[in-house]
Steps between C-alpha positions, in 0.01 A plus 500: 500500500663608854791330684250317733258383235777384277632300822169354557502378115800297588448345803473150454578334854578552871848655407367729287234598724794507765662781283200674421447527846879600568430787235152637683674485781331711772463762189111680597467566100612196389223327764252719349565470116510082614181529619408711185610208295276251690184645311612533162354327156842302489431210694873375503587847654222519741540146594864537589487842646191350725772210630747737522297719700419166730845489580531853533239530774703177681780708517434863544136490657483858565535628146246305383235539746388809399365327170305272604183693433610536139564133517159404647268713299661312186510164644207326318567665190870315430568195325570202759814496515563847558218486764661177689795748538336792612286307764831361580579862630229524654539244716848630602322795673258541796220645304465841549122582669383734216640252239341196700107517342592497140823234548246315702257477186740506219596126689182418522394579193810254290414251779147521346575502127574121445738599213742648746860304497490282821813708659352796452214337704707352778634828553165678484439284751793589760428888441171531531561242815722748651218764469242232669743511771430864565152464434364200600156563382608433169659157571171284435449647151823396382503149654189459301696607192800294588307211579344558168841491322583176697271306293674466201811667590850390438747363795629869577121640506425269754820461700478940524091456522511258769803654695337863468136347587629350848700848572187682406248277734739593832432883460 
C-alpha cells in the first residue's frame, strides 16, 4: 500500500482530509496517483481519494484539469458517492469544448436513470445547464427531462429544477 493510499484509508473527517490535502500539496504525482485511487475495487479508498480530489481541484484547479477526460470517460461507471464527487469537479471547471459532448451525456444519462442519488442529479443538472448555455439548442430537451424529475422529486430537485428551468427559458 503507498503513502497516499494508506492516507486515504485513514481519513475519517474534514481534518483529515485537510491533511491529506496539506500532504498532496501541489505534488503533480501525488494528483495523479489520487486520481488513480478514485477507480480502484476499494471503495473506501476510491471514495476518499474521489473527495479528496474534490478538494484538490478547489484548490489547485490547474493540476487537475488536465484529468478531467480520465474523470469523464469513467463517470457512469463509479459508485455514487464517488461519482457525486467527481461531478463535483466537474462543476468547478468551465467544461472544456472537446470534453463538453460526452460530460453533456454522462449528466444526462444519471439524470435519466431514476436510481441515480438526487445530488448527483441536482448537479447533473447545473453542468449540463452550463453546456445549454453555450448551446442553446439543447436547452428544451433537458427542461423536458427536468420537468420530468420535478414530478416526484425531492425539495432540492425541484428548488435546482425550477431555478435552472427559468435560467434556461431566458436563453
Amino acid at each position: 500500500m503507498s503513502d497516499l493510499s494508506d492516507l486515504m484509508s485513514r481519513i475519517r473527517g474534514k481534518q483529515d482530509l485537510e491533511r491529506a490535502l496539506d500532504f498532496i500539496g501541489e505534488d503533480s504525482s501525488l494528483i495523479d496517483e489520487l486520481s488513480s485511487l478514485v477507480f480502484i475495487d476499494d471503495r473506501k479508498i476510491s471514495m476518499r481519494a474521489a473527495w479528496t480530489l474534490r478538494y484538490v481541484a478547489e484548490s489547485f484547479p490547474d493540476l487537475v484539469e488536465h484529468y478531467l477526460e480520465h474523470l469523464v470517460e469513467r463517470l457512469e461507471s463509479i459508485s455514487s458517492s464517488c461519482q457525486r464527487s467527481l461531478l463535483n469537479v466537474l462543476d468547478c471547471y468551465a467544461i472544456p469544448d472537446e470534453l463538453e459532448d460526452d460530460v453533456y451525456h454522462s449528466c444526462f444519462n444519471i439524470l435519466l436513470n431514476k436510481s441515480s442519488a438526487i445530488a448527483n442529479q441536482a448537479i447533473c443538472m447545473s453542468i449540463a445547464s452550463k453546456i445549454c448555455f453555450k448551446y442553446p439548442e439543447l436547452s428544451n430537451e433537458l427542461i423536458l427531462v427536468i420537468e420530468d424529475l420535478l414530478i416526484n422529486g425531492s425539495a432540492g430537485i425541484k428548488s435546482r429544477g425550477n431555478k435552472i428551468i427559468s435560467q434556461l427559458r431566458k436563453t
